[in-house]
gemmi code that builds the backbone of each chain (N, CA, C; Angstrom):
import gemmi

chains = {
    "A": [
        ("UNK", (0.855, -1.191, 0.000), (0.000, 0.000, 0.000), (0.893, 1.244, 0.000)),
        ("UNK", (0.559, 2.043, -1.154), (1.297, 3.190, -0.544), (0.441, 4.209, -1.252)),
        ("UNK", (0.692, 5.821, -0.618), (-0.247, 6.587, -0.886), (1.071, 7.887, -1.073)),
        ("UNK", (1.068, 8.360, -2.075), (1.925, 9.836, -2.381), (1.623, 11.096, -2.904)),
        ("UNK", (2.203, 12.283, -1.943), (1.423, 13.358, -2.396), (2.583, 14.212, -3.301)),
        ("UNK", (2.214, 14.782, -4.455), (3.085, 15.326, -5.054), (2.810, 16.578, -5.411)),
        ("UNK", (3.831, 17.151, -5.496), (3.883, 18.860, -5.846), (4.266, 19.219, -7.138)),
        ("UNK", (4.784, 18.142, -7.733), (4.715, 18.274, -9.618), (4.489, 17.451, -10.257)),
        ("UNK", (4.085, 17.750, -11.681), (3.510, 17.027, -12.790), (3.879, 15.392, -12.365)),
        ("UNK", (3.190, 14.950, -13.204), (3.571, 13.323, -12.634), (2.893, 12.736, -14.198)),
        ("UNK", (3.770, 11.084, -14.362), (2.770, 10.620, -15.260), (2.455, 8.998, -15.019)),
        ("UNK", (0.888, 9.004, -15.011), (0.623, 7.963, -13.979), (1.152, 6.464, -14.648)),
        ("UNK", (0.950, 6.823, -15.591), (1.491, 5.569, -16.592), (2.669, 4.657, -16.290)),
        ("UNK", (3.517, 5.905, -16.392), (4.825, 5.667, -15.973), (5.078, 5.385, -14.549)),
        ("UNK", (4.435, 6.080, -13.786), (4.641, 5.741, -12.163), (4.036, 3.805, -12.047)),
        ("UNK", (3.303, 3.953, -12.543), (2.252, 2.781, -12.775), (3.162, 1.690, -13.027)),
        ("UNK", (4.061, 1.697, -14.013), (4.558, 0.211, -14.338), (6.262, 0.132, -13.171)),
        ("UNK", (6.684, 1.492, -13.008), (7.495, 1.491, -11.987), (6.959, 0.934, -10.781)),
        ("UNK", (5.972, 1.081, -10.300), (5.274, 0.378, -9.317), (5.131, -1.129, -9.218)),
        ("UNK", (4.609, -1.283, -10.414), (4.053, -2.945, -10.419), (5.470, -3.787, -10.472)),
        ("UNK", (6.325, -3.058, -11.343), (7.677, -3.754, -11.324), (8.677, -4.131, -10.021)),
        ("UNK", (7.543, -3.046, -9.173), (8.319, -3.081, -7.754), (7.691, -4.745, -6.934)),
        ("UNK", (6.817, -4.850, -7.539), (5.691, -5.955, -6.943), (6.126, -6.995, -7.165)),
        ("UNK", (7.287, -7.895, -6.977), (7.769, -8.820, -8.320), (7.257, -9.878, -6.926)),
        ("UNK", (6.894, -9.635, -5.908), (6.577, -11.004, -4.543), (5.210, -11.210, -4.815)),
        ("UNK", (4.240, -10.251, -5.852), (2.703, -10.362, -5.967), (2.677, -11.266, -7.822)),
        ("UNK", (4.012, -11.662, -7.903), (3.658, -12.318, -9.064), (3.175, -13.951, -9.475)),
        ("UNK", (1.605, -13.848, -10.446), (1.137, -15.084, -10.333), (0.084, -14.830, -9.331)),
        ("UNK", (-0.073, -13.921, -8.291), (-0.916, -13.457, -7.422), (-2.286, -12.798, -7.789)),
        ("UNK", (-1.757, -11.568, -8.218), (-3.351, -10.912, -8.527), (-3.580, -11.331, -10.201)),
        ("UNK", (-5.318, -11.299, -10.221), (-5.272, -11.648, -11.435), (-6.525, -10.317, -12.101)),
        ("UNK", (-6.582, -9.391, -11.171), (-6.589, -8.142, -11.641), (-6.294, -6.547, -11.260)),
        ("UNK", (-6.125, -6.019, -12.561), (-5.941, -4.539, -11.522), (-6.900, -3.485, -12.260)),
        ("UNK", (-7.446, -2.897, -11.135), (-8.072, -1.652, -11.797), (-7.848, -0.241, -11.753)),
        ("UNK", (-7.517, 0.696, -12.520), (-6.666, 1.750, -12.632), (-8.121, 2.643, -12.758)),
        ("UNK", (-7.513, 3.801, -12.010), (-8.579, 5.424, -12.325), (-7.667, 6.220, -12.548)),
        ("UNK", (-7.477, 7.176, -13.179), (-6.759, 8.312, -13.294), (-7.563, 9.800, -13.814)),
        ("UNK", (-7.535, 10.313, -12.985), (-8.385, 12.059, -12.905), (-7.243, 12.784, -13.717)),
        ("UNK", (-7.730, 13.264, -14.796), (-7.263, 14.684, -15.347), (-8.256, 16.061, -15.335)),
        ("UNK", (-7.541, 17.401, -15.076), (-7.555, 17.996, -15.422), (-8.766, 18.507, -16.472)),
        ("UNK", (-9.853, 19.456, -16.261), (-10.491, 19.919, -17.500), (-10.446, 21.414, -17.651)),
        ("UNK", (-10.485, 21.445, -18.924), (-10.112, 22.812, -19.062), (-12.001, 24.410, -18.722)),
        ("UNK", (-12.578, 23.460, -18.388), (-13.990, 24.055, -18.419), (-14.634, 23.386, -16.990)),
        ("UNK", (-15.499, 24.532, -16.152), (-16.259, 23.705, -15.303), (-17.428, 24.740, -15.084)),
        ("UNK", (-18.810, 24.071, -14.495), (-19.838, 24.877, -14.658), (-19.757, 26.047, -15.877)),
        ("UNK", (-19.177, 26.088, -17.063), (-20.059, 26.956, -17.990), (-18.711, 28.046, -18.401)),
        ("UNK", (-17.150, 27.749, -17.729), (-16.508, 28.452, -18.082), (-15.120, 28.062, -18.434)),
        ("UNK", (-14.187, 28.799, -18.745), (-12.952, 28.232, -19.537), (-11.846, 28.588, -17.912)),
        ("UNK", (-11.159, 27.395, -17.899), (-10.353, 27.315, -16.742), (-9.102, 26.877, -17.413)),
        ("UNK", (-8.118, 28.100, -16.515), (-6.395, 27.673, -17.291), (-5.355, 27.289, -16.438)),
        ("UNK", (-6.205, 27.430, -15.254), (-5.156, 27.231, -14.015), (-5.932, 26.723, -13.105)),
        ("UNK", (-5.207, 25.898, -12.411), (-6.290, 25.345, -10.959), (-4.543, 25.534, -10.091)),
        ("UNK", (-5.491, 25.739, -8.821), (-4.089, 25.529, -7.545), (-4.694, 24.584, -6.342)),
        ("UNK", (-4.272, 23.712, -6.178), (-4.869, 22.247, -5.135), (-4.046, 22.457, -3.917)),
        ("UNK", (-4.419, 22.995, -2.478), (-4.306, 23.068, -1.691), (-4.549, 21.734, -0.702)),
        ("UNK", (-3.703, 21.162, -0.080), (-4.535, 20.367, 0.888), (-3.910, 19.964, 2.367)),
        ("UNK", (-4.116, 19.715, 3.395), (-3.933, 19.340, 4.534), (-2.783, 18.589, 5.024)),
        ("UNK", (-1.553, 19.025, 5.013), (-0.369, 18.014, 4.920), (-0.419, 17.143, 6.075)),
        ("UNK", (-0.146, 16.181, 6.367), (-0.416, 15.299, 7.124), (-2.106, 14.620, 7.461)),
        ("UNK", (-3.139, 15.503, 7.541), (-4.541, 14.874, 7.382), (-4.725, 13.823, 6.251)),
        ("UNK", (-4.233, 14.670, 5.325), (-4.348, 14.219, 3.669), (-4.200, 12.656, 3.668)),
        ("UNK", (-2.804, 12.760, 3.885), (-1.753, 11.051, 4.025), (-2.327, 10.416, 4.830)),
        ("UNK", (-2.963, 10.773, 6.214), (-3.535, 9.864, 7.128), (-4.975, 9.500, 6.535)),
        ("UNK", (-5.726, 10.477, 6.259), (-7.083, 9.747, 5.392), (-6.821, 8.396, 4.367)),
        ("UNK", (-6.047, 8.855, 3.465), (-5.965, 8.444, 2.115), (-5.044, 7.248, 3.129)),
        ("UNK", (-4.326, 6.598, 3.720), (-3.649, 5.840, 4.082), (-5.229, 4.583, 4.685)),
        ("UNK", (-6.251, 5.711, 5.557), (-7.143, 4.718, 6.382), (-7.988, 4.075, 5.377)),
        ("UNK", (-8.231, 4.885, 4.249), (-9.100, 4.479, 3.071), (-8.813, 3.265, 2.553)),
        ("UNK", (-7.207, 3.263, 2.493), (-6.601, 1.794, 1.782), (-6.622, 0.698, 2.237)),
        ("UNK", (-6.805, 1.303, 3.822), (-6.144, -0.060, 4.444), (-7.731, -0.574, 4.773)),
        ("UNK", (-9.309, 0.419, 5.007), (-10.412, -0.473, 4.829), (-10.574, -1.059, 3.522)),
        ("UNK", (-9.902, -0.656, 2.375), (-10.439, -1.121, 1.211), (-9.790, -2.251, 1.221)),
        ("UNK", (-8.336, -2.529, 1.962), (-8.012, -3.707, 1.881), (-8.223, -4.914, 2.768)),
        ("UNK", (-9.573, -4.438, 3.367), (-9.883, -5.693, 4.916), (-11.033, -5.859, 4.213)),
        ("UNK", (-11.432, -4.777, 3.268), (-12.936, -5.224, 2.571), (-13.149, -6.015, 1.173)),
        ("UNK", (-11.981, -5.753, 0.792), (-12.310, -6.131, -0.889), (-10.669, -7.435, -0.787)),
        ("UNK", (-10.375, -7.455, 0.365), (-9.074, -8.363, -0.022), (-7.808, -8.239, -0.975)),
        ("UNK", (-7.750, -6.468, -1.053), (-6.701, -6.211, -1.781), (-5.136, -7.041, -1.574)),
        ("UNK", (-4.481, -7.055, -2.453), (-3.288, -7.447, -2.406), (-1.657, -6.414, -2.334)),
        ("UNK", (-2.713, -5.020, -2.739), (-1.736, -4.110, -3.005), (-2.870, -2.658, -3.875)),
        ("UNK", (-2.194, -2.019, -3.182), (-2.980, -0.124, -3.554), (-1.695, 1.019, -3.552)),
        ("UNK", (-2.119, 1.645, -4.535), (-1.338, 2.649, -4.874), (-2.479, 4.079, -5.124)),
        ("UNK", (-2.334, 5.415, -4.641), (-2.989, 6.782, -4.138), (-1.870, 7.306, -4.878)),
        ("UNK", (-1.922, 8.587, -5.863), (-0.797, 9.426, -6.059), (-1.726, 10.655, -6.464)),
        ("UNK", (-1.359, 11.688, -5.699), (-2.239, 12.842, -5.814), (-1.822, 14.223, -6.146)),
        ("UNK", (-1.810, 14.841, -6.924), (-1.225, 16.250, -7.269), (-1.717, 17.533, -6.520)),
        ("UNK", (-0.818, 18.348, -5.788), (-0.736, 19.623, -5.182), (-0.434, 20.235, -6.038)),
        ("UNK", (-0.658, 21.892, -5.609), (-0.120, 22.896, -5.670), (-0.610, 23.356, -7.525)),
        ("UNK", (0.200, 24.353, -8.715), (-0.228, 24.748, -9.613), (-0.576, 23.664, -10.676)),
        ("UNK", (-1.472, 23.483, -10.987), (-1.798, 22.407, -11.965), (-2.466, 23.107, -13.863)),
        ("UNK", (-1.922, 22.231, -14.291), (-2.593, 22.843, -15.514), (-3.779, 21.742, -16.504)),
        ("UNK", (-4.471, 22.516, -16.997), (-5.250, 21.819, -17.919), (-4.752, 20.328, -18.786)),
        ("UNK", (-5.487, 19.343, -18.386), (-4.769, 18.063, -18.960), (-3.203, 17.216, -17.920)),
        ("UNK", (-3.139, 18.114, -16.843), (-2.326, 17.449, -15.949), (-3.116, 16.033, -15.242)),
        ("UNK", (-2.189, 15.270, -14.809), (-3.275, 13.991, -14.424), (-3.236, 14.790, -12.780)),
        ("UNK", (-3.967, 14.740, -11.988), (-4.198, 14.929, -10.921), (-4.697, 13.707, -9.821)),
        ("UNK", (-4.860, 12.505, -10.198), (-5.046, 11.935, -9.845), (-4.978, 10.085, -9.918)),
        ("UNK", (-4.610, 9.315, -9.303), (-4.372, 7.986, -9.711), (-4.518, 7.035, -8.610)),
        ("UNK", (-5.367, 6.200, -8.683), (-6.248, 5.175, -8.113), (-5.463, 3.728, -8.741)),
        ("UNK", (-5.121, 2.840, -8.066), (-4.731, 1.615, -8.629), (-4.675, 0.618, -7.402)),
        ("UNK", (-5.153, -0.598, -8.055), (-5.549, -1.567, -6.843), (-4.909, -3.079, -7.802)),
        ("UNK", (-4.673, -4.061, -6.563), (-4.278, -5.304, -7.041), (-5.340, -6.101, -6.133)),
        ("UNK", (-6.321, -7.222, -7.135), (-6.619, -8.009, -6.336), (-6.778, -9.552, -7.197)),
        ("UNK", (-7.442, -11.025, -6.701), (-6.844, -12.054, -7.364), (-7.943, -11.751, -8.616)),
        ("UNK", (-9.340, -11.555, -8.630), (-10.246, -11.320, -9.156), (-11.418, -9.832, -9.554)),
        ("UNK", (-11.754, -9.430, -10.537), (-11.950, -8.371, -11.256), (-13.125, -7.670, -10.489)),
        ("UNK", (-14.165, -8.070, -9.861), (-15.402, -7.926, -8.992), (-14.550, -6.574, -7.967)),
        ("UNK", (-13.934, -7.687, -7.143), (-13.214, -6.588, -5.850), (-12.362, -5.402, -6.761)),
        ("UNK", (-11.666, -5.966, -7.916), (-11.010, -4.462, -8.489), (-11.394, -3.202, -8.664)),
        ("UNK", (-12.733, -3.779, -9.476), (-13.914, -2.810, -10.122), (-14.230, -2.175, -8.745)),
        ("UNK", (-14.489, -2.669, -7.563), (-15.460, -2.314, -6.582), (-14.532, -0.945, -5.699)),
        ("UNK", (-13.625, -1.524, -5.363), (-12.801, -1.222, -4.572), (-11.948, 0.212, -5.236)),
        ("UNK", (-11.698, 0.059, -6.358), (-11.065, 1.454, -6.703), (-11.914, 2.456, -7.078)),
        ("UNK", (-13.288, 2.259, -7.396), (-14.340, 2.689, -7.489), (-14.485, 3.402, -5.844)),
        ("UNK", (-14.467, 2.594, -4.847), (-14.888, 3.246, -3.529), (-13.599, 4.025, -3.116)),
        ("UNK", (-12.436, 3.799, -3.114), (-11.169, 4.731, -2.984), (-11.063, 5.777, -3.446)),
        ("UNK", (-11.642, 6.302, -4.807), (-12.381, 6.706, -5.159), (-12.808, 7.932, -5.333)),
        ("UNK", (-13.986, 7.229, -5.338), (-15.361, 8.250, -4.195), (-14.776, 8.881, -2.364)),
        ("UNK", (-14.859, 7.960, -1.656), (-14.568, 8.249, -0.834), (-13.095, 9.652, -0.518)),
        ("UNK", (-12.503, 9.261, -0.897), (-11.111, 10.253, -1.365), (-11.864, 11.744, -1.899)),
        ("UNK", (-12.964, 11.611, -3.261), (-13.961, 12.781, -3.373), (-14.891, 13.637, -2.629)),
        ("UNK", (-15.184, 12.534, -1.639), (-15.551, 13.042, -1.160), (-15.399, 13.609, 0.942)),
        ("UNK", (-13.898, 12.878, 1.229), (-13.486, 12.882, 2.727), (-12.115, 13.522, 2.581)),
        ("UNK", (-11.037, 13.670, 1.588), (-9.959, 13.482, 1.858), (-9.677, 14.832, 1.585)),
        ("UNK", (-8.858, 15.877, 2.407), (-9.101, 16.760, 2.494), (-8.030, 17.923, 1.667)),
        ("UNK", (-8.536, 17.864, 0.519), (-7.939, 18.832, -0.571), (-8.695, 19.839, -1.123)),
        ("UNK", (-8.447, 20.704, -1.273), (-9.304, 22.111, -1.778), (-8.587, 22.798, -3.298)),
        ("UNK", (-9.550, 22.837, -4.472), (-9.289, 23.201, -5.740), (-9.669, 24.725, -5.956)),
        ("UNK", (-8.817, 25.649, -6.304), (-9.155, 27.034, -6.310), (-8.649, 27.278, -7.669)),
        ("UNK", (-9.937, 27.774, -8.707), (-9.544, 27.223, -9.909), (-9.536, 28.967, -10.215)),
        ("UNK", (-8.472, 29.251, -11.102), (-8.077, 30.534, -12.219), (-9.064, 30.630, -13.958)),
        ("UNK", (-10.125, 31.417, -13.839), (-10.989, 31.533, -14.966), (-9.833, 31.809, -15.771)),
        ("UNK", (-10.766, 31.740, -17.502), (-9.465, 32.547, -18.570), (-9.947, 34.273, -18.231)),
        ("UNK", (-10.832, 34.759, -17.817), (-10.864, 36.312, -17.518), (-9.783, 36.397, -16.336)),
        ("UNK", (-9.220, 35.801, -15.777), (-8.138, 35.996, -14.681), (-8.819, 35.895, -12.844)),
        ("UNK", (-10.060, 35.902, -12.986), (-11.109, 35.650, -11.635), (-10.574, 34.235, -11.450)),
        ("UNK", (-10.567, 34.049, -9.717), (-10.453, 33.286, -9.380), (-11.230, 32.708, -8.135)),
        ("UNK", (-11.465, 31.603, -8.106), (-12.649, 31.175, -7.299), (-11.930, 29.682, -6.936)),
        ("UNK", (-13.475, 29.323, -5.550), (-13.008, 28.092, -4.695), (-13.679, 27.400, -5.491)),
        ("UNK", (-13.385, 25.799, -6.023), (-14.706, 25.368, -6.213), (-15.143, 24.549, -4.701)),
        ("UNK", (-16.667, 24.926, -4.997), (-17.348, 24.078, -3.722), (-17.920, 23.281, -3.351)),
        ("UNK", (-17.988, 22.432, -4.457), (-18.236, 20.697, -4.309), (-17.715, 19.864, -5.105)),
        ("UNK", (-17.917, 18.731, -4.929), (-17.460, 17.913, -5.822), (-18.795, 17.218, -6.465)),
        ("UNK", (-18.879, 16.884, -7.642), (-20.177, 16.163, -8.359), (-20.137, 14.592, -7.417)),
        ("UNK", (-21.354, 14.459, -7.118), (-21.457, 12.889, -6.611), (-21.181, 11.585, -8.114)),
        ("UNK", (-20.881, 10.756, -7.226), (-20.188, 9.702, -8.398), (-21.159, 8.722, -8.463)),
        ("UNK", (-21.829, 8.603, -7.535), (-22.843, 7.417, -8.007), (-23.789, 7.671, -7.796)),
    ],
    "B": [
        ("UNK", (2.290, 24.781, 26.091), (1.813, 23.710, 24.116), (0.512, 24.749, 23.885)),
        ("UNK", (-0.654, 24.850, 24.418), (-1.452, 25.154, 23.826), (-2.788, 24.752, 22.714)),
        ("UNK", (-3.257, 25.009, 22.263), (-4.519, 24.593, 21.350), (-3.986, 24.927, 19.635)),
        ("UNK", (-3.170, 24.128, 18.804), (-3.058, 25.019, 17.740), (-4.712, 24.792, 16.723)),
        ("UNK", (-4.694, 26.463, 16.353), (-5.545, 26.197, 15.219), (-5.506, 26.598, 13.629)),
        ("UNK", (-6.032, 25.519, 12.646), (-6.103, 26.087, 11.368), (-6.840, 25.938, 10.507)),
        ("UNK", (-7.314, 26.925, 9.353), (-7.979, 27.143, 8.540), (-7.576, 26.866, 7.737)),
        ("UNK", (-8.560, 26.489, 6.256), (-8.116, 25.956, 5.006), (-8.667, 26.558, 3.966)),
        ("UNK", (-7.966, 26.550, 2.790), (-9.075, 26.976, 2.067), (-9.929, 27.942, 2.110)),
        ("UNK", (-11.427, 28.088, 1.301), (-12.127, 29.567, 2.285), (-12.218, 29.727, 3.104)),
        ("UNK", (-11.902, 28.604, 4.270), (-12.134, 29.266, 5.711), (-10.908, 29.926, 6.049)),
        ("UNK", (-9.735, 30.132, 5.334), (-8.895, 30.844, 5.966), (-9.156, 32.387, 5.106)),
        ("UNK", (-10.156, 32.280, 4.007), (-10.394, 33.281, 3.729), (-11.073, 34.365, 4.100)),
        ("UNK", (-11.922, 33.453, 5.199), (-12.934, 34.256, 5.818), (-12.515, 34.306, 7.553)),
        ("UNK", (-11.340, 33.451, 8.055), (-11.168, 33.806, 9.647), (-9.768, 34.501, 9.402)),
        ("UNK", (-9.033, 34.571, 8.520), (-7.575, 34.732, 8.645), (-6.291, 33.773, 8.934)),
        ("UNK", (-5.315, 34.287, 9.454), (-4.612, 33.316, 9.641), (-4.988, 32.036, 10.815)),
        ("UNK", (-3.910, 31.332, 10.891), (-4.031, 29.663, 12.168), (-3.633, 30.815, 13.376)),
        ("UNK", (-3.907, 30.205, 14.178), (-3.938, 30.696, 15.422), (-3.449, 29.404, 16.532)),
        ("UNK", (-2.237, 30.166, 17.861), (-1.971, 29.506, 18.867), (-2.734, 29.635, 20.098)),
        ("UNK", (-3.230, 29.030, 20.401), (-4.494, 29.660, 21.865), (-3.721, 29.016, 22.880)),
        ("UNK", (-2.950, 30.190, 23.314), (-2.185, 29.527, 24.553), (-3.006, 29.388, 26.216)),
        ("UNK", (-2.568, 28.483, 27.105), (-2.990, 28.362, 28.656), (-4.092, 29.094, 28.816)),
        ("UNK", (-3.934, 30.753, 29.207), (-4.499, 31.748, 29.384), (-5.773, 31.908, 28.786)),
        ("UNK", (-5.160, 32.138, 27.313), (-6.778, 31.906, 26.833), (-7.770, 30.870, 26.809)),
        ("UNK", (-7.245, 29.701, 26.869), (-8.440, 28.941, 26.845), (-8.830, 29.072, 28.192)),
        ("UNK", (-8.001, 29.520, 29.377), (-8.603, 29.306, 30.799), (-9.669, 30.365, 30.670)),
        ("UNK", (-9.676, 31.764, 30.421), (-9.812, 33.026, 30.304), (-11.528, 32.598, 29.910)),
        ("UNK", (-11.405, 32.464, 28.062), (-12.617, 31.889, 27.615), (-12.998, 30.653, 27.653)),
        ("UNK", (-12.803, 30.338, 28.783), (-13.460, 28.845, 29.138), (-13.492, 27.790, 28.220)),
        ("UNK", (-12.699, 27.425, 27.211), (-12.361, 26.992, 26.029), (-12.526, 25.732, 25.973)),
        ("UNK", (-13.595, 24.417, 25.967), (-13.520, 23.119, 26.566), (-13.783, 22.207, 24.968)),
        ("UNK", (-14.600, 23.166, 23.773), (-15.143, 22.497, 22.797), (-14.841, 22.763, 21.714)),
        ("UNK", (-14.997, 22.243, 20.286), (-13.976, 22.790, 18.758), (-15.670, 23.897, 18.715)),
        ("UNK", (-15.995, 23.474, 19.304), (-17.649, 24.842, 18.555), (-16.918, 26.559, 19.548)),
        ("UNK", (-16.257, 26.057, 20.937), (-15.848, 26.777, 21.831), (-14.925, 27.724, 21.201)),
        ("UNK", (-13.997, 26.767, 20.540), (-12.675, 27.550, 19.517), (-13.409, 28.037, 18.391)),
        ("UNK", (-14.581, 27.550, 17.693), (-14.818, 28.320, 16.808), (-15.524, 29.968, 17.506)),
        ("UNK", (-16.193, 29.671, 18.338), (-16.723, 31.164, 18.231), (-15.605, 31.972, 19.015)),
        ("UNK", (-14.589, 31.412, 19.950), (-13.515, 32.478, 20.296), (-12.825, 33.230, 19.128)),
        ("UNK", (-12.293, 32.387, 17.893), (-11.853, 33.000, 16.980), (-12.687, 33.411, 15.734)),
        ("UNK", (-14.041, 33.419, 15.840), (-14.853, 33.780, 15.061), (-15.235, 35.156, 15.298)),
        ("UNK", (-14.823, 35.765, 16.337), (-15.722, 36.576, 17.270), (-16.969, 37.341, 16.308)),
        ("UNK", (-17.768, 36.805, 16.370), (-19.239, 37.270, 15.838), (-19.558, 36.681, 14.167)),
        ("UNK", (-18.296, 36.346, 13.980), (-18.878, 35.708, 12.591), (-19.592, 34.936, 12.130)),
        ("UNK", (-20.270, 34.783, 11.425), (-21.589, 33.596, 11.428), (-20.685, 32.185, 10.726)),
        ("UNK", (-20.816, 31.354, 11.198), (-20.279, 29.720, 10.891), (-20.882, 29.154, 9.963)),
        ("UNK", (-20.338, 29.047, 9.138), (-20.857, 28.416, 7.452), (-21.436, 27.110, 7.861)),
        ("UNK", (-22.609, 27.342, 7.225), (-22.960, 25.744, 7.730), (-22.633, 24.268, 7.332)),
        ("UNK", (-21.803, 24.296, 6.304), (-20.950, 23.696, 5.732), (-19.658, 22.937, 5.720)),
        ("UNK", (-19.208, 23.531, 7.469), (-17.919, 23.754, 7.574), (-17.522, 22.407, 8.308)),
        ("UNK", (-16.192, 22.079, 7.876), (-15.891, 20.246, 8.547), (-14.919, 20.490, 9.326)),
        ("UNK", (-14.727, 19.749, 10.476), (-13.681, 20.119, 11.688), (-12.765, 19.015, 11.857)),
        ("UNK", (-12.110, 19.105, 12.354), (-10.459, 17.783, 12.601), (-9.873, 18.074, 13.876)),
        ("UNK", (-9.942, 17.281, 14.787), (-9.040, 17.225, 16.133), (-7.852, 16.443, 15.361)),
        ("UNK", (-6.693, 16.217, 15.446), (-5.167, 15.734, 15.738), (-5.753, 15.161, 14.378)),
        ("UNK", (-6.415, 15.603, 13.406), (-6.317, 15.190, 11.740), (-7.654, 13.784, 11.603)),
        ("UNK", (-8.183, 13.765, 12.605), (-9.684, 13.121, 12.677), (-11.205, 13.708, 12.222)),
        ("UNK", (-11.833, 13.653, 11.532), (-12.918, 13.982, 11.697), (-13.978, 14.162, 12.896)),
        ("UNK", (-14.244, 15.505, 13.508), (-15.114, 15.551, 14.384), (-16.556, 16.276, 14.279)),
        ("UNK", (-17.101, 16.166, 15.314), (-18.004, 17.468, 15.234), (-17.700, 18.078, 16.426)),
        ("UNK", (-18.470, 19.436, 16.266), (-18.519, 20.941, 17.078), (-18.638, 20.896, 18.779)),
        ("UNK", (-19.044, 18.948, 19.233), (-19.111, 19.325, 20.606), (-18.157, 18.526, 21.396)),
        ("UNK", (-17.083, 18.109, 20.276), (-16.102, 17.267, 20.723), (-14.610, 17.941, 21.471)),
        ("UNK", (-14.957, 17.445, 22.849), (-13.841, 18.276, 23.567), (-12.536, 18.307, 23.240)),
        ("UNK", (-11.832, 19.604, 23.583), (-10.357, 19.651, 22.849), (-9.695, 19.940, 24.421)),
        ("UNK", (-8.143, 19.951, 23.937), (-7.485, 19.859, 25.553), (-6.002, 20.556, 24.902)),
        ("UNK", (-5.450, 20.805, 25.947), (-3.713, 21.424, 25.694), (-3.240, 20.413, 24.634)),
        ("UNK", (-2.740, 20.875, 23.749), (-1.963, 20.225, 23.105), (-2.387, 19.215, 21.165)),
        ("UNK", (-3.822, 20.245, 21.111), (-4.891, 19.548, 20.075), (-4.287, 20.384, 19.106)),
        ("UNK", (-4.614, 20.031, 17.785), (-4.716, 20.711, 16.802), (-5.756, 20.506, 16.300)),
        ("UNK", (-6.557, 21.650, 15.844), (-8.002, 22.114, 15.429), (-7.778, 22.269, 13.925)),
        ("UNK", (-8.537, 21.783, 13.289), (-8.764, 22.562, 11.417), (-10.225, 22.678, 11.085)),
        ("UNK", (-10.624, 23.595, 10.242), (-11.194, 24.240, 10.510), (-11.867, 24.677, 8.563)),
        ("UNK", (-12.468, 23.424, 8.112), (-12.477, 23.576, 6.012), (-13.700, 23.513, 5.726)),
        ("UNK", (-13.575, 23.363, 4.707), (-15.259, 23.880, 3.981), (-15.367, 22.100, 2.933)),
        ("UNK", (-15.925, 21.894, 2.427), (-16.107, 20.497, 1.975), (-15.230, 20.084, 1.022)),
        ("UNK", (-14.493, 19.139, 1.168), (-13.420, 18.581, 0.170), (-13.746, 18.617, -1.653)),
        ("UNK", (-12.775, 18.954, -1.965), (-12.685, 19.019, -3.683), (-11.556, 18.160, -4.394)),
        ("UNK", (-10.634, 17.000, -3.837), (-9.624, 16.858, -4.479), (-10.280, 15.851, -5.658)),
        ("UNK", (-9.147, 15.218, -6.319), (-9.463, 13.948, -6.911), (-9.785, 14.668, -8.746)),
    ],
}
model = gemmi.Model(1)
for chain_id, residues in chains.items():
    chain = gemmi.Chain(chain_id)
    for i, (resn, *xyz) in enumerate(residues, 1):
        res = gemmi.Residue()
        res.name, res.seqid = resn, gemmi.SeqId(i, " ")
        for name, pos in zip(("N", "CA", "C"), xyz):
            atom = gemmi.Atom()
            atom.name, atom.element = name, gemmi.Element(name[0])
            atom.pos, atom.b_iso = gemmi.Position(*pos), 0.0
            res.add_atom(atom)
        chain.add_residue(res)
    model.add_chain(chain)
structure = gemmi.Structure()
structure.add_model(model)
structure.setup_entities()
């Protein structure tokens, strides 16, 4: 399990197979994984956005996102979870986000990174203060429900 | 040690900076609850009703007692992801 907060660009892809390559004791083990990855949009409610800045709770952050993994892994029987989350100036089309789970079968994959998730959307405590293209800048103040 | 407290996000837009509430003050304003710390450092401001609280990085609510040595936060509803 591991959960990382980062302060620059990242690419999950790449973090992704550096990871699994790290896994070489889970091999023959899981026989699926399910990946999420959040980017970046350049538009929200009705306007053109060029900048976002992601503020969040240093130490809360890691301890949420750490408790999240470790129920998802007493619930769904994970084998292995990976959290990688982007701070600070972000731009349009940056990945901001990456969800990845190991388990033996596709049910708990689907389920489980699905609820890491959500939950993360909606508990884990990061705040998006997004830069219009007129140069206004605003909090946003919710997040859309996922299911 | 004291009570540290902090704001996030709009709520630091709307209380200002984190704040140390040392001995004194909490003895002073009788300081026993996170609703207690909110209206000491609110002084008269109306409390978003919205707003989510954290003892030592836990989720609480407003009547959960705090003591020397807590850290308080003090945010408006999560957006990451």
């Amino acid at each position: 399990m591991s959960v990382v907060i980062l302060p620059e660009a990242f690419n999950p892809w790449q973090l992704l197979e550096d990871y699994q390559q790290k896994m070489s004791e889970l091999d023959g083990k899981y026989g699926a994984t399910a990946v999420f990855v959040g980017t970046m949009r350049d538009f929200n409610e009705g306007d053109n956005i060029s900048q976002m800045f992601l503020e969040h709770y240093p130490g809360m952050t890691e301890k949420h996102l750490e408790k999240i993994c470790t129920q998802a892994t007493a619930d769904y029987g994970l084998l292995d979870s990976l959290v990688v989350h982007r701070v600070g100036k972000i731009n349009p089309n940056d990945p901001i986000v990456l969800v990845a789970v190991w388990t033996a079968h596709r049910k708990q994959a689907f389920e489980a990174c699905r609820e890491i998730m959500e939950d993360l959307k909606s508990r884990a405590p990061f705040w998006k203060k997004e830069q219009l293209n007129t140069g206004k800048k605003r909090w946003v103040e919710k997040n859309t429900k996922g299911y | 040690m004291g009570i540290a407290v902090k704001f996030f996000a709009s709520m630091r837009d709307l209380m200002g900076d984190d704040r140390e509430l040392d001995a004194p003050i909490i003895q002073q304003h009788n300081i026993k609850t996170v609703d207690d710390i909110w209206n000491y450092c609110a002084a008269g401001k109306e409390r978003p009703v919205n707003v989510l609280v954290a003892v030592n990085m836990d989720y609480v609510d407003g009547t959960t007692s705090v003591k020397d040595g807590d850290e308080v936060a003090f945010f408006p509803p999560v957006t990451g992801g």
